[in-house]
Every structure is written in C-alpha cells, then in structure tokens.
N, C-alpha and C positions, 0 to 999 in steps of 0.2 A: 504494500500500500504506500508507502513512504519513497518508494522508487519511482513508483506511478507520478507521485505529487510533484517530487523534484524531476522529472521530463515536461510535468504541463507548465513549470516553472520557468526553466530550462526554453523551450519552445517559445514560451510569450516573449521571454528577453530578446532572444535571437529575434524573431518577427516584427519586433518594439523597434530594435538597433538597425535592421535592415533598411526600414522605413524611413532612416535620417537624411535629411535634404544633403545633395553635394553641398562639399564647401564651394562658395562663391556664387552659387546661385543664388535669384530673387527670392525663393523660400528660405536659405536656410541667410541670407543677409536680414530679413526677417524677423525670423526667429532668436537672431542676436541682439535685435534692436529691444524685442520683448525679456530677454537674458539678462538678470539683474547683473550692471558691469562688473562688482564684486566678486563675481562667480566666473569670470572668464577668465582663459588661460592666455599667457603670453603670446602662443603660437596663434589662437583666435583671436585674440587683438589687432596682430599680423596680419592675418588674412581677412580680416574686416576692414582694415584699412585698406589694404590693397584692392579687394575685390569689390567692395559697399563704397568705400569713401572716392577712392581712386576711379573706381570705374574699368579696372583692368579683368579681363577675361580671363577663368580659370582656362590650362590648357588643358 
C-alpha cells in the first residue's frame, strides 16, 4: 500500500515539473513576474533579465 502511494506521489511530481514553461518564454517570463523576487535564484534573475527585460530570444 505504501508503495502504491509513493508512485501516485512520485507521478504527480514528475507531470507537475514536466508542465514548467521554457525559460524565456512569454509564460514562464510570466510567471517570474508573479514569483515573489525573494525566492529567485541568481541564474533566474539572469535569464529574466536577459530574456523578459532585454528582449533577447532563448536559443
């Protein structure tokens, strides 16, 4: 039973994470703007600048 529980666990994660917008698209520039700043990382600061602020296209 306990095994059961951690695969539907296990599955929602992975289907949850799959579903994350690419970086530097219009969804996931987005969803940083909604992202309290406190909670982001260096590297998405980076690429928020770059790809939201700047205007430059992921490749």
């Amino acid at each position: 039973m306990k095994t059961a529980r951690y695969f539907i666990i296990l599955l929602t994660l992975s289907l949850t994470l799959g579903c994350a917008p690419k970086v530097g698209s219009d969804e996931w520039c987005e969803a940083m703007k909604e992202k309290p700043k406190g909670d982001w990382t260096a590297n998405e600061l980076k690429d928020f600048t770059k790809y939201c602020v700047l205007n430059q296209k992921p490749e």
